[in-house]
RODRENNU-430300 format. One line per 5 residues: number of its first residue (from 1); for each residue x, y, z of N, C-alpha, C. Coordinates in steps of 0.2 Angstrom, whole numbers. Example, Ala and Ser with C-alpha at 12.3 -4.5 7.8 and 13.67 -1.06 7.14 Angstrom:
REM RODRENNU-430300
1> 66 -28 39 62 -22 39 66 -16 39 | 64 -11 35 68 -5 36 64 0 39
REM end
This chain:
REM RODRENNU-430300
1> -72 -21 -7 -72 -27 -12 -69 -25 -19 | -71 -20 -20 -70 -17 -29 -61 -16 -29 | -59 -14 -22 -52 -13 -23 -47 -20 -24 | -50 -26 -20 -48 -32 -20 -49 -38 -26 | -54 -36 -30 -56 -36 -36 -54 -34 -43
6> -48 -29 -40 -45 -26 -45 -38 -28 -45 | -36 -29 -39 -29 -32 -37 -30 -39 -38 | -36 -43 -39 -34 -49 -42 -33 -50 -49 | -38 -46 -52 -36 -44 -58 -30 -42 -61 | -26 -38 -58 -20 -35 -60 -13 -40 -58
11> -16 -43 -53 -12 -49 -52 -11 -55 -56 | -15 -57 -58 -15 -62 -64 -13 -59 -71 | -13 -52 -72 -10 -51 -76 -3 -50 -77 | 0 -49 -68 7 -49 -69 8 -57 -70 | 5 -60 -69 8 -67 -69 7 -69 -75
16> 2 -70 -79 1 -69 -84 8 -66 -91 | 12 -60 -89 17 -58 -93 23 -61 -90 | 25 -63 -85 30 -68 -80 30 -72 -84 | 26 -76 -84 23 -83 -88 29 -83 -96 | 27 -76 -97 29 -75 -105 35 -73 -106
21> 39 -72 -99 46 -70 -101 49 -63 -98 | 44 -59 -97 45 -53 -96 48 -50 -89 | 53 -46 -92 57 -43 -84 53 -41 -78 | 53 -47 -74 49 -43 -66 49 -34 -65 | 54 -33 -67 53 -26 -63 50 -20 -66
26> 49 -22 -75 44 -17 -79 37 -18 -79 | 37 -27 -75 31 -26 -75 27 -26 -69 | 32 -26 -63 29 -23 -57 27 -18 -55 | 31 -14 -60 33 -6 -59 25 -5 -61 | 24 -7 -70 18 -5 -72 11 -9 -67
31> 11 -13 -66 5 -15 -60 4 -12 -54 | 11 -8 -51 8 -2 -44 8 2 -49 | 8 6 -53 7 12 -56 0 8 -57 | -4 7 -61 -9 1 -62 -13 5 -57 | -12 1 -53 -16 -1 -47 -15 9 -42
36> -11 10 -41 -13 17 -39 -16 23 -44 | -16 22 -50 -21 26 -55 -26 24 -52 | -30 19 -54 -36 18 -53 -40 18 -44 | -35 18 -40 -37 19 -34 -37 27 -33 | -33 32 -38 -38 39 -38 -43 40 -42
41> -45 37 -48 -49 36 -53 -57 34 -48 | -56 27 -45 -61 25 -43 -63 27 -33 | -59 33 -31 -57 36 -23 -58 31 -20 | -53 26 -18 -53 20 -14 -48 21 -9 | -43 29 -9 -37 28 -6 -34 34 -5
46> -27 34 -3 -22 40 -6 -14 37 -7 | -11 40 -8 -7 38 -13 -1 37 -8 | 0 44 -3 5 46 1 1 51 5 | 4 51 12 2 53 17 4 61 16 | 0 65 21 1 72 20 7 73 19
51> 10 71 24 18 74 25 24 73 18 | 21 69 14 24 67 9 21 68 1 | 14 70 3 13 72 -4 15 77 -6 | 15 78 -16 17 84 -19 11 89 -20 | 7 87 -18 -2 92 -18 -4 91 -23
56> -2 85 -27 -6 81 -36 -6 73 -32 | -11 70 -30 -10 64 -31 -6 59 -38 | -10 61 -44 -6 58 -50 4 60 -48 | 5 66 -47 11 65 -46 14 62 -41 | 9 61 -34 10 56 -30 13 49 -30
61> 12 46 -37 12 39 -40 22 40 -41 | 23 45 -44 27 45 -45 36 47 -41 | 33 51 -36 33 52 -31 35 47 -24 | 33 40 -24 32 36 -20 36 30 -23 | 38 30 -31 44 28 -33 50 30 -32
66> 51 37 -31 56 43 -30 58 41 -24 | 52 40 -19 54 39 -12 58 33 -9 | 55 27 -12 58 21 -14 65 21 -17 | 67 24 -20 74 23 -24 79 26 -17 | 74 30 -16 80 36 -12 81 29 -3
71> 75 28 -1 77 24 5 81 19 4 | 79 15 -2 84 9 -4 88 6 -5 | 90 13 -12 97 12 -12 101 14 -6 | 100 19 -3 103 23 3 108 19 7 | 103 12 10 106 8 16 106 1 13
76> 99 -2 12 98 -8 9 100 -9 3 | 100 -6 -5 103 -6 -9 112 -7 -9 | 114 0 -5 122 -1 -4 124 -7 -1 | 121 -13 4 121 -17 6 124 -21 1 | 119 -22 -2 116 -28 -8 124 -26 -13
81> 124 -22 -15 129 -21 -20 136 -20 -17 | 137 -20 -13 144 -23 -8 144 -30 -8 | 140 -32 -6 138 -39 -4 140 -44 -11 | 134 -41 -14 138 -44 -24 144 -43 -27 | 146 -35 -28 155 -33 -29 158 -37 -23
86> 158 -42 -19 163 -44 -15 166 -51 -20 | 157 -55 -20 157 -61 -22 158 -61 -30 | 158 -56 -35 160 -55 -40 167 -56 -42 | 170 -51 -35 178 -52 -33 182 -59 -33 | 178 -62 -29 181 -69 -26 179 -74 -32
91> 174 -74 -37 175 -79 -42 181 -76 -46 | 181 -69 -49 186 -67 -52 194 -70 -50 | 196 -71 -43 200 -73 -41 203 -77 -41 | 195 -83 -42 197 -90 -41 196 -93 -33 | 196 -90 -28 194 -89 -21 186 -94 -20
96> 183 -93 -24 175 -95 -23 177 -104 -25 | 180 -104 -29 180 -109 -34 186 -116 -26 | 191 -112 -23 196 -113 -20 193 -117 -15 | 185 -112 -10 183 -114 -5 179 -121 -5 | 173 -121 -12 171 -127 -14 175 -133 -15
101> 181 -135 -19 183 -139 -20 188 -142 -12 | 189 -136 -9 193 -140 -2 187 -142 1 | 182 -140 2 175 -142 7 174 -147 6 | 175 -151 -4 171 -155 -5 176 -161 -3 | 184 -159 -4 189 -163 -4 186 -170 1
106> 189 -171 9 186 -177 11 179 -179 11 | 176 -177 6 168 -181 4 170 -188 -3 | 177 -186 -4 178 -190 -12 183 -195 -9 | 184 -195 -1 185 -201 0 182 -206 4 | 177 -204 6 172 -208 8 167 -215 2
111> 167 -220 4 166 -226 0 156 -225 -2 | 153 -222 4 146 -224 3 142 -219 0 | 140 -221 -5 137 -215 -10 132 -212 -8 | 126 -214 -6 121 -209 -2 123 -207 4 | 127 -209 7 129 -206 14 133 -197 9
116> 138 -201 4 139 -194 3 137 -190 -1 | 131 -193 -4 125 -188 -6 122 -182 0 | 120 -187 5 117 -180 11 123 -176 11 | 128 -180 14 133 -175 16 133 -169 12 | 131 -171 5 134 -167 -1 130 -161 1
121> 125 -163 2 117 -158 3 118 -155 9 | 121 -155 13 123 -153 21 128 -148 21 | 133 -150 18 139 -147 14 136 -140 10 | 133 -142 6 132 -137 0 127 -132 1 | 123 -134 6 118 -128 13 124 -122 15
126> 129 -125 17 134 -120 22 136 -117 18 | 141 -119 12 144 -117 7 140 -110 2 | 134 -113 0 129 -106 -2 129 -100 1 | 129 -101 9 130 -93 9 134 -89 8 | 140 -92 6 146 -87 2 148 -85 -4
131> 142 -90 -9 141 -87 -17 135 -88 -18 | 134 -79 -22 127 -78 -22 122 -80 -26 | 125 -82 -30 121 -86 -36 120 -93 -35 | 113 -94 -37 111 -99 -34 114 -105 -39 | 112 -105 -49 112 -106 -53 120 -106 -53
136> 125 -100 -53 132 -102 -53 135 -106 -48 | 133 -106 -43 135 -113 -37 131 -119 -38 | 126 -119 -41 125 -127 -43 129 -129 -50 | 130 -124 -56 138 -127 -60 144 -127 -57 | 145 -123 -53 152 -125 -51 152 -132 -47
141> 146 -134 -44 145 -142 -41 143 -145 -46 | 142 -146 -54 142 -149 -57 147 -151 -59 | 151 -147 -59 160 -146 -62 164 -152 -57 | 161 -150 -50 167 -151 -46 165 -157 -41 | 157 -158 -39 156 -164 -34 151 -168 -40
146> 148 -167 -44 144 -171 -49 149 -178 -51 | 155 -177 -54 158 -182 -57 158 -187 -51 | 157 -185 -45 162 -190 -38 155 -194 -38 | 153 -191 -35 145 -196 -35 141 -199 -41 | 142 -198 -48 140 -203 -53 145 -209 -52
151> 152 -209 -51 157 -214 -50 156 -217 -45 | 154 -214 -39 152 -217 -32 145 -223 -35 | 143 -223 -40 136 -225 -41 130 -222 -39 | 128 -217 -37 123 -212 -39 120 -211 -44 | 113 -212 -47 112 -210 -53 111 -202 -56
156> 113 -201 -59 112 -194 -62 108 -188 -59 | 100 -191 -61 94 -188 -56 98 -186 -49 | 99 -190 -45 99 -192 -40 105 -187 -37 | 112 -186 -41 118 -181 -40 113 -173 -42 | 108 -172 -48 106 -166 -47 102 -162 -43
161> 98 -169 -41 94 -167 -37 95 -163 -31 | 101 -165 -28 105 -162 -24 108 -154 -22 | 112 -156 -31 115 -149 -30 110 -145 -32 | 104 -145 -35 101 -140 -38 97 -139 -32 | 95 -143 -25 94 -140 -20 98 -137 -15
166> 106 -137 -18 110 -133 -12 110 -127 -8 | 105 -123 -12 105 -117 -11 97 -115 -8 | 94 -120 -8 88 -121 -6 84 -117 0 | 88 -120 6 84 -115 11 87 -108 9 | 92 -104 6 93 -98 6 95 -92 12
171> 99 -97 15 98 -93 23 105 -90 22 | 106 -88 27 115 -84 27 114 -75 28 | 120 -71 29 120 -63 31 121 -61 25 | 122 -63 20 123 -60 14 118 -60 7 | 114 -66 8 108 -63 6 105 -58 5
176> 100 -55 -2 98 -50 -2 91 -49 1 | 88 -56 0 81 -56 5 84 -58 10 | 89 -60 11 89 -60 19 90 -52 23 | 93 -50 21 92 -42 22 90 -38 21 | 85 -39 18 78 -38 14 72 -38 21
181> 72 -43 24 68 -46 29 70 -45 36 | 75 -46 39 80 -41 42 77 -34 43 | 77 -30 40 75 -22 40 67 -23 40 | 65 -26 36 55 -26 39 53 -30 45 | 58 -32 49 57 -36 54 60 -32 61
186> 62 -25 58 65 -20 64 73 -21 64 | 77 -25 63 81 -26 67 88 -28 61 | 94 -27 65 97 -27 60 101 -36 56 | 105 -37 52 104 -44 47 107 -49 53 | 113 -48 56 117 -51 60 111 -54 66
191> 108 -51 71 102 -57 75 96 -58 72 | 95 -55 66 92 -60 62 91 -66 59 | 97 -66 57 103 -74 55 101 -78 61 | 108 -75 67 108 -81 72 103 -81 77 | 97 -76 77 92 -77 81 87 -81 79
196> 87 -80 73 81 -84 68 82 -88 63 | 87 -87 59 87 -90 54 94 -96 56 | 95 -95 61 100 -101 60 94 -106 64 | 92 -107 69 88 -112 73 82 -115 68 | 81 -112 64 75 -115 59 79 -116 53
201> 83 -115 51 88 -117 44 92 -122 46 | 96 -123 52 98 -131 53 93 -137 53 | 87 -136 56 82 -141 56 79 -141 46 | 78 -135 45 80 -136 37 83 -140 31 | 89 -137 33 95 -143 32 97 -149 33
206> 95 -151 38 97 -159 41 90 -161 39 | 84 -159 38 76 -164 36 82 -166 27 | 81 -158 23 82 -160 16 87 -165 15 | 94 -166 19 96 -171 18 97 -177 20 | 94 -179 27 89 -186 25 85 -186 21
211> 81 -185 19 75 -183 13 80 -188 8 | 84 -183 6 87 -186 -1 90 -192 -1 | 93 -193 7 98 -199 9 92 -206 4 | 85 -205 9 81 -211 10 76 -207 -1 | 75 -203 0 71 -203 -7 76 -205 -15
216> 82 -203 -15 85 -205 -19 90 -212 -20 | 90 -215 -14 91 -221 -13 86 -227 -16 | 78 -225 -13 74 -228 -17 72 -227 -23 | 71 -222 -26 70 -222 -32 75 -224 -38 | 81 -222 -35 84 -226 -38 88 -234 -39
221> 84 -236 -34 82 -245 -36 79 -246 -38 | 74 -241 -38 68 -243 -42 68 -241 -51 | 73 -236 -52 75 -234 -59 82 -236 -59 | 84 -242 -60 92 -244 -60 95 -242 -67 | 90 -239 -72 93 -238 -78 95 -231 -75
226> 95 -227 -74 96 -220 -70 102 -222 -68 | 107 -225 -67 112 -225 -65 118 -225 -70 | 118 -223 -75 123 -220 -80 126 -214 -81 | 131 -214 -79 133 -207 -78 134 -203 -86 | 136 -199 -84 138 -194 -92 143 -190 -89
231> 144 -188 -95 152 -180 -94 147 -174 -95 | 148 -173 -90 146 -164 -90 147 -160 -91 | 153 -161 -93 158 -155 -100 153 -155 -107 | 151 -161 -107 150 -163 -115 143 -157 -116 | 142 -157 -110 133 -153 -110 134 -147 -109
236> 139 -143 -107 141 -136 -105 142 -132 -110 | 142 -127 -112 144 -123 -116 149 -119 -116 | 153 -115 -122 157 -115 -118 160 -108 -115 | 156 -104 -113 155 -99 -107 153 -103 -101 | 150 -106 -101 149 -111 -94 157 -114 -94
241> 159 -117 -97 165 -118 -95 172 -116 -93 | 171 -110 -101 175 -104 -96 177 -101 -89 | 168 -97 -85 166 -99 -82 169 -103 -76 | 169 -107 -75 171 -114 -72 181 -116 -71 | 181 -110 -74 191 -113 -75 192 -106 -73
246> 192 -108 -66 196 -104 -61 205 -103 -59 | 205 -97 -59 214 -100 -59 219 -104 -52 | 224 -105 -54 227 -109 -45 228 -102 -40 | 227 -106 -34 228 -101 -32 230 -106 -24 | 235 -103 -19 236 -104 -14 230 -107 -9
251> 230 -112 -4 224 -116 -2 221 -110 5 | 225 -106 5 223 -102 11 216 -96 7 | 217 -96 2 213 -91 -2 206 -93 0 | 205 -101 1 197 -104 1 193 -100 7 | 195 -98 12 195 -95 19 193 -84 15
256> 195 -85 10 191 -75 10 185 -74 9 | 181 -79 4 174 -77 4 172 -79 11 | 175 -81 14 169 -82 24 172 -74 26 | 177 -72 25 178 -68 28 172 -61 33 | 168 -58 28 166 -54 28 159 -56 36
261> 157 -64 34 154 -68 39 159 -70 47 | 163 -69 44 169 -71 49 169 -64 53 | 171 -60 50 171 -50 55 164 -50 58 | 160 -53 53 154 -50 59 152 -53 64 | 153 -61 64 150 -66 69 157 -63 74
266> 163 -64 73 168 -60 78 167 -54 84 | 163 -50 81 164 -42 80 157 -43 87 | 153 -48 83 147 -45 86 146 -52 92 | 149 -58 94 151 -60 100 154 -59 105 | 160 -57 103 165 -56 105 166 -46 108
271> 166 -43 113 164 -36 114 171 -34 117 | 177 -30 111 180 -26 114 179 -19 110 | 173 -17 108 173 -12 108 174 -9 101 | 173 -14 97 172 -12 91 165 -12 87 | 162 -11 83 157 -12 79 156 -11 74
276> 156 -20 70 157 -22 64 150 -23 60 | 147 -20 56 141 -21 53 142 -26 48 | 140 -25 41 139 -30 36 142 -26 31 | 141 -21 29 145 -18 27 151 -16 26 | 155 -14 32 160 -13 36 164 -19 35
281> 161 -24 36 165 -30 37 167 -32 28 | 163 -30 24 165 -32 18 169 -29 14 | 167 -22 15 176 -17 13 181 -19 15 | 180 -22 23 188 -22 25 192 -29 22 | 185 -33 22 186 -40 17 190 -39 10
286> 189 -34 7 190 -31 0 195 -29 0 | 195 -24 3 204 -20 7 211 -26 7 | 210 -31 11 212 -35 15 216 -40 9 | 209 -43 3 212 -49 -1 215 -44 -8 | 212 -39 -7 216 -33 -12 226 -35 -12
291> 224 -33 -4 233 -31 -4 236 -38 -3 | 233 -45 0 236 -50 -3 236 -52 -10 | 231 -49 -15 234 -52 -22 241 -45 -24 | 238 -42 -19 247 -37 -21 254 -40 -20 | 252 -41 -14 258 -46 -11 259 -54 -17
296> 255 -56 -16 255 -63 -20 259 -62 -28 | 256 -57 -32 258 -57 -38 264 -51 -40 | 264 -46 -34 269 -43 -35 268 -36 -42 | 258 -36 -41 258 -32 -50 253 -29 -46 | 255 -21 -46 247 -19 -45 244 -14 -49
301> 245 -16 -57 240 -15 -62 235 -21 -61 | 237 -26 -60 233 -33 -60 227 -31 -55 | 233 -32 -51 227 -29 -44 221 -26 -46 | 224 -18 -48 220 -14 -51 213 -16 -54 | 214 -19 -59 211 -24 -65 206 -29 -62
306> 210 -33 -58 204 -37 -54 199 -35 -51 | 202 -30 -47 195 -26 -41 190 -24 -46 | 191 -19 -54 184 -20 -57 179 -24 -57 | 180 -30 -58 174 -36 -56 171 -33 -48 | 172 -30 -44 170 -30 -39 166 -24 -42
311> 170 -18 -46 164 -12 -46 159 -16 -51 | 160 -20 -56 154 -24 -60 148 -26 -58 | 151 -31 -52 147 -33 -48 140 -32 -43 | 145 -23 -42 142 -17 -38 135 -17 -44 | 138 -15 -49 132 -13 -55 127 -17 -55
316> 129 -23 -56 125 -29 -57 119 -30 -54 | 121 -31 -48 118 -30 -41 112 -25 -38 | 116 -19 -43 109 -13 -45 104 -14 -50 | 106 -15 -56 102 -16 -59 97 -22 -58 | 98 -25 -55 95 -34 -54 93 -34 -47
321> 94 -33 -43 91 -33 -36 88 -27 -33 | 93 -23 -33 90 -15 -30 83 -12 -33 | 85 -14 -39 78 -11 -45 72 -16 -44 | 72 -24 -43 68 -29 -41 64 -26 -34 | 69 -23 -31 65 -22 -22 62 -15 -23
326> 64 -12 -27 59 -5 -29 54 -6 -30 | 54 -10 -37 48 -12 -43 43 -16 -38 | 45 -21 -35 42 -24 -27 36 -20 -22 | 42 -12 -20 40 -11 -17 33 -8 -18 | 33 -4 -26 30 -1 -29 23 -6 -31
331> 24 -12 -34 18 -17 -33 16 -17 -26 | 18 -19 -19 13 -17 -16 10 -12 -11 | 15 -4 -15 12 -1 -15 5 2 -15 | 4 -2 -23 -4 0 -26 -8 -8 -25 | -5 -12 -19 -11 -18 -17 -12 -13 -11
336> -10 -10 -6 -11 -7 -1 -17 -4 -3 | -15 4 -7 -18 10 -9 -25 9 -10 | -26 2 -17 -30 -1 -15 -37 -3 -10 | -32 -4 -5 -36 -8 2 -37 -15 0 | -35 -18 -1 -35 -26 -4 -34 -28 1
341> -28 -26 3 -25 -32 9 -29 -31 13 | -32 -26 17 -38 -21 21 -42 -28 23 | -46 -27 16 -51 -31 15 -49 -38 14 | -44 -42 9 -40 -51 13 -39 -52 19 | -37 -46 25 -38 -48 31 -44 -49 36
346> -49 -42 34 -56 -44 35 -57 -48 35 | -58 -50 28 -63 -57 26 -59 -64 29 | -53 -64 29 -49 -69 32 -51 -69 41 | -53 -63 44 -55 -63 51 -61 -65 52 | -66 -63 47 -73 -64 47 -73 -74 47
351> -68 -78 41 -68 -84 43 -68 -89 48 | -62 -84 54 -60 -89 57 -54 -89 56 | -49 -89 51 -43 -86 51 -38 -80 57 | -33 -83 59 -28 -78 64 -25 -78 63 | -17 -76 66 -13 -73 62 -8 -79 60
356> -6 -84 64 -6 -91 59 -8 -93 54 | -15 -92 52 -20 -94 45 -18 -88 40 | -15 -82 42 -14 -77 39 -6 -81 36 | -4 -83 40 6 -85 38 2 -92 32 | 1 -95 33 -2 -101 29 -4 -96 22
361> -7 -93 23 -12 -89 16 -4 -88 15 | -1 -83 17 4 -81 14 11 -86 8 | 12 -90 15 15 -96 13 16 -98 8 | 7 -102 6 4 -103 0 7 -100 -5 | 4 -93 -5 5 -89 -13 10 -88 -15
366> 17 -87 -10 23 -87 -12 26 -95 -15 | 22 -100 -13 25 -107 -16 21 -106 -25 | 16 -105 -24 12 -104 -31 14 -101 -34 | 17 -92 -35 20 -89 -36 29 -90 -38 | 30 -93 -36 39 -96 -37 39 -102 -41
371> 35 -106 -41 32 -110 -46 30 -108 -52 | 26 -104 -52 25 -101 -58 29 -96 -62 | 34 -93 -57 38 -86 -60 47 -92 -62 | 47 -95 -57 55 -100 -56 59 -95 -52 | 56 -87 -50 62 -84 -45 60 -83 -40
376> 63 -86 -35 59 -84 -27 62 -77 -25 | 65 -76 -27 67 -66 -26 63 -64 -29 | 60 -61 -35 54 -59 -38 49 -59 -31 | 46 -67 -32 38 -66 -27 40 -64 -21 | 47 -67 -17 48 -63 -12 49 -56 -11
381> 52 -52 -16 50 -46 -15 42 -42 -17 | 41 -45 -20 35 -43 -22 29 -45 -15 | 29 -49 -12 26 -50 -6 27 -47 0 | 32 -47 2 36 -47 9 33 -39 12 | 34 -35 8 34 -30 10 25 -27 13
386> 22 -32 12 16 -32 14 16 -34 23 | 19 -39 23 20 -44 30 21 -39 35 | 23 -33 37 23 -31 44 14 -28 44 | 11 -25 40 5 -21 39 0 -28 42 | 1 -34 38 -5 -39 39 -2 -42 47
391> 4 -42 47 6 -44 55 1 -40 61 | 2 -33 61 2 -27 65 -7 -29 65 | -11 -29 58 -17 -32 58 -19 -39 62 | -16 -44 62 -18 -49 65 -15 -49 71 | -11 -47 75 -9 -46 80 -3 -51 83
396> 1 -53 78 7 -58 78 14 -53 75 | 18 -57 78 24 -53 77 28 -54 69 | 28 -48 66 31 -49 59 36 -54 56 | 39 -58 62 45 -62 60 40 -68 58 | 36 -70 63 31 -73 59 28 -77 53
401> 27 -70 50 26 -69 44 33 -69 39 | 37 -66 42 42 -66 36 47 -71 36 | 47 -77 41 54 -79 41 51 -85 35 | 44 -85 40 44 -95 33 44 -90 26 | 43 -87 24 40 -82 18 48 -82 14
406> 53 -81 18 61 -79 19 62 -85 15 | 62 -92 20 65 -99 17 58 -102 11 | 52 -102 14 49 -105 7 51 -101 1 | 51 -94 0 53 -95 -7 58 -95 -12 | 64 -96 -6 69 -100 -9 69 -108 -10
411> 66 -112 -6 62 -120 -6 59 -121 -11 | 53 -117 -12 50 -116 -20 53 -117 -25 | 58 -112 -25 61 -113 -33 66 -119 -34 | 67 -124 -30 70 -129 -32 64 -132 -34 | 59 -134 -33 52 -135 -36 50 -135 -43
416> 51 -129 -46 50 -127 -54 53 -129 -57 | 51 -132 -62 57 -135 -67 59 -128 -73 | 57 -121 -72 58 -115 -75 64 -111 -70 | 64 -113 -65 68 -110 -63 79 -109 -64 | 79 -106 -65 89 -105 -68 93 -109 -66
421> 92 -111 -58 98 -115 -56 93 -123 -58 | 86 -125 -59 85 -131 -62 88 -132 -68 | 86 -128 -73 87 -126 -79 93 -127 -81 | 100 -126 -76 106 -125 -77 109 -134 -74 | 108 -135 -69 109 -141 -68 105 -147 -70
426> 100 -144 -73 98 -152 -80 101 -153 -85 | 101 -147 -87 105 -144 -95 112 -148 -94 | 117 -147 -90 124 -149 -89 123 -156 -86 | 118 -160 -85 119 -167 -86 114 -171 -92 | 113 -166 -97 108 -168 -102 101 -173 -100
431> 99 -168 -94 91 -171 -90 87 -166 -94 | 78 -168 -92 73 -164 -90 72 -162 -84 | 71 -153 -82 70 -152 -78 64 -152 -75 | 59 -156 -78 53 -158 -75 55 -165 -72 | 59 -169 -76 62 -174 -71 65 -173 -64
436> 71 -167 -66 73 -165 -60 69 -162 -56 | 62 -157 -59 58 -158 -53 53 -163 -49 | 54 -167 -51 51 -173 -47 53 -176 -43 | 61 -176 -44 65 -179 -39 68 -174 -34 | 64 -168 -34 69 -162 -28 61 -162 -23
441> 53 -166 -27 48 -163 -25 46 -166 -16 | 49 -172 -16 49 -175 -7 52 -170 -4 | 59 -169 -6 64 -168 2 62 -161 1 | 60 -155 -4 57 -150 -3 51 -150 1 | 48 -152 -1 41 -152 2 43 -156 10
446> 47 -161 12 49 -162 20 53 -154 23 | 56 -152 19 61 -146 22 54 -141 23 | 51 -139 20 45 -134 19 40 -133 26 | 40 -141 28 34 -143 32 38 -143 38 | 44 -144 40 50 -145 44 51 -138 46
451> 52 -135 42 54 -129 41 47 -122 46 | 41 -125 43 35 -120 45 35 -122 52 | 34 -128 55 34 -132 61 38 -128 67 | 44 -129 64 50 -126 69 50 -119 72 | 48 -113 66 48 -108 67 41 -108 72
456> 34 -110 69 29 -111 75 32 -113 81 | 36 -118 82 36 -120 89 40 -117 94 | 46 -111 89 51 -108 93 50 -101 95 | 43 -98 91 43 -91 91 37 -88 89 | 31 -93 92 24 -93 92 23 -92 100
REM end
């Protein structure tokens, strides 16, 4: 009880500093450290197992960070920073920017505005898994599908609410929680996806966008003043619009960012004897659109010059994601070390509670958590990594626990009106993103309940 007591404590205080701005991973990092002092201090634990301790527990702490870096970046890391240097690439080349405006193209000839609002929301699910930022792909839909649907007659509200959930379920091969979840689930990203994350992310996607068809249809009869458009240039900055001014580029170019999804859905249906992973496929991706801007421009200093964006990328991706999944891992770390979690699953079985009452507790905090934080990557890595131990404990299979974990805390952060991509597409139609949170809070919350439903029914 005292170790669970102490993890509630120390948890409120990471949310507490969250609250105030502060980088998730200094203070993650400082709460498992935290939390495994004191589980030597108070003998509640150990730190690392025989075979891996240095024969100082205290050094152990530090030790278990050491061992972190090293597995992470090894496979999962490299992933993640391929995956980012790909998508770095393809907006530098104007590629990312090529795919969205052709996808959007026959939605701007269509006459009925809510009709092309779902679509828009249907559309902008499939599109998301090829650009990794969530906040950058709802402005470049500001830029490119916002203007169609205010002139369609859409009120404002009603065009953001949309894009700023396109990214919403978060599902796809190239995500970092999706690959994230993928490896604590045993198995590798690719039946992952199509085994589980596509059969509950279509029923995902199609609720969100009836959701939106019938909730922003209504509300907006019922606020007709809401129907005046604005120019979203006037609201941008001018790096956001930078940004946004992608260069021309051949219409075949919209087809690279699918590429790396394209080799592996291929590779790994289709058996003549190759074997194409996720990484493999993204080099050759890289390789491939390299030597077509060779071809294409005839310059290869330019060439040369572009593909840095891709080592950039790489970087960015390290510091920002790989260092989040440590600092993550490291907080729960010292909730285990602890025995917290030990003890929330006791007292949770002592309830009445199994191992679906345990997915619901989970659920829960990760909605509360991403509301409170505005990043679903933050609370999902900072949770997740708990999910196979509480699985193994309540006797249900870890996908379980991690797939709705996977989509609710990307669901969530279209909820928070603190989060980047609301932040970034209220800003750029001169809204409040509490307004916008009110109008994203139906069809999220239908996707959510739709979404938990489906996974029970498919693989309970």
């Amino acid at each position: 009880m005292l170790g669970l007591l102490i993890a509630i404590i120390v948890v409120i205080w990471v949310a507490r500093f969250v609250l105030k701005k502060y980088p998730a991973q200094p203070i993650l990092f400082t709460a498992g450290i935290v939390m495994m002092a004191l589980t030597i201090v108070f003998g509640l634990g150990e730190i690392l197992p025989a075979k891996q301790t240095t024969g100082s527990p205290w050094l152990d702490i530090i030790q278990s960070i050491s061992l972190a870096f090293s597995s992470r970046a090894a496979k999962l890391g490299m992933i993640i920073m391929l995956i980012g240097g790909f998508s770095k690439y393809m907006d530098r080349i104007g590629a990312s920017t090529a795919l969205v405006r052709l996808a959007i193209k026959p939605l701007q000839k269509l006459g009925r505005p809510y009709l092309v609002l779902a679509l828009t929301s249907i559309l902008g699910n499939f599109l998301a898994m090829f650009i990794s930022s969530a906040s950058g792909f709802g402005l470049l839909l500001m830029v490119t599908m916002y203007p169609v649907l205010v002139r369609l007659g859409v009120s404002r509200l009603a065009a953001c609410a949309v894009i700023a959930t396109t990214a919403a379920p978060g599902w796809g091969p190239a995500g970092a929680d999706n690959i994230y979840a993928a490896e604590l689930c045993g198995m590798e990203i690719v039946p992952y996806f199509m085994q589980y994350q596509v059969p509950v992310g279509l029923a995902t996607v199609l609720t969100l966008a009836i959701a939106h068809y019938f909730v922003q249809h209504r509300l907006d009869l019922k606020n007709p003043d809401e129907l005046a458009g604005t120019d979203v240039s006037a609201s941008m900055t001018k790096d956001q619009q930078a940004a946004q001014e992608a260069p021309k580029v051949p219409a075949f170019y919209a087809l690279l960012p699918t590429l790396p999804l394209v080799f592996v859905l291929f590779f790994g249906l289709v058996d003549i004897g190759i074997k194409m992973d996720i990484s493999l496929a993204t080099l050759v991706s890289i390789f491939l659109t390299m030597l077509i801007e060779f071809l294409r421009h005839h310059d290869g200093k330019k060439a040369c010059l572009d593909i840095g964006s891709f080592w950039d990328g790489m970087g960015l991706q390290m510091a920002t994601v790989v260092t989040l999944v440590v600092a993550a891992e490291t907080f729960s770390k010292g909730l285990i070390s602890l025995g917290a979690i030990d003890t929330l699953i006791k007292g949770a079985q002592d309830a009445g509670f199994g191992g679906i009452g345990m997915m619901f507790v989970f659920v829960a905090i990760i909605i509360a958590a991403t509301l409170i934080t505005g990043s679903g990557n933050a609370t999902f890595f900072a949770f997740v990594p708990l999910a196979p131990k509480v699985a193994a404990l309540s006797g249900i299979s870890p996908v379980l626990l991690i797939l709705p974990m996977n989509f609710v805390s990307n669901l969530a952060r279209s909820l928070s009106p603190i989060a980047a991509v609301m932040i970034v597409v209220a800003g750029a139609a001169g809204l409040s993103p509490m307004d916008l949170a009110k109008r994203t809070l139906v069809p999220i919350l239908a996707a959510t309940a739709v979404n938990i439903a489906v996974t029970l029914i498919l693989f309970f």
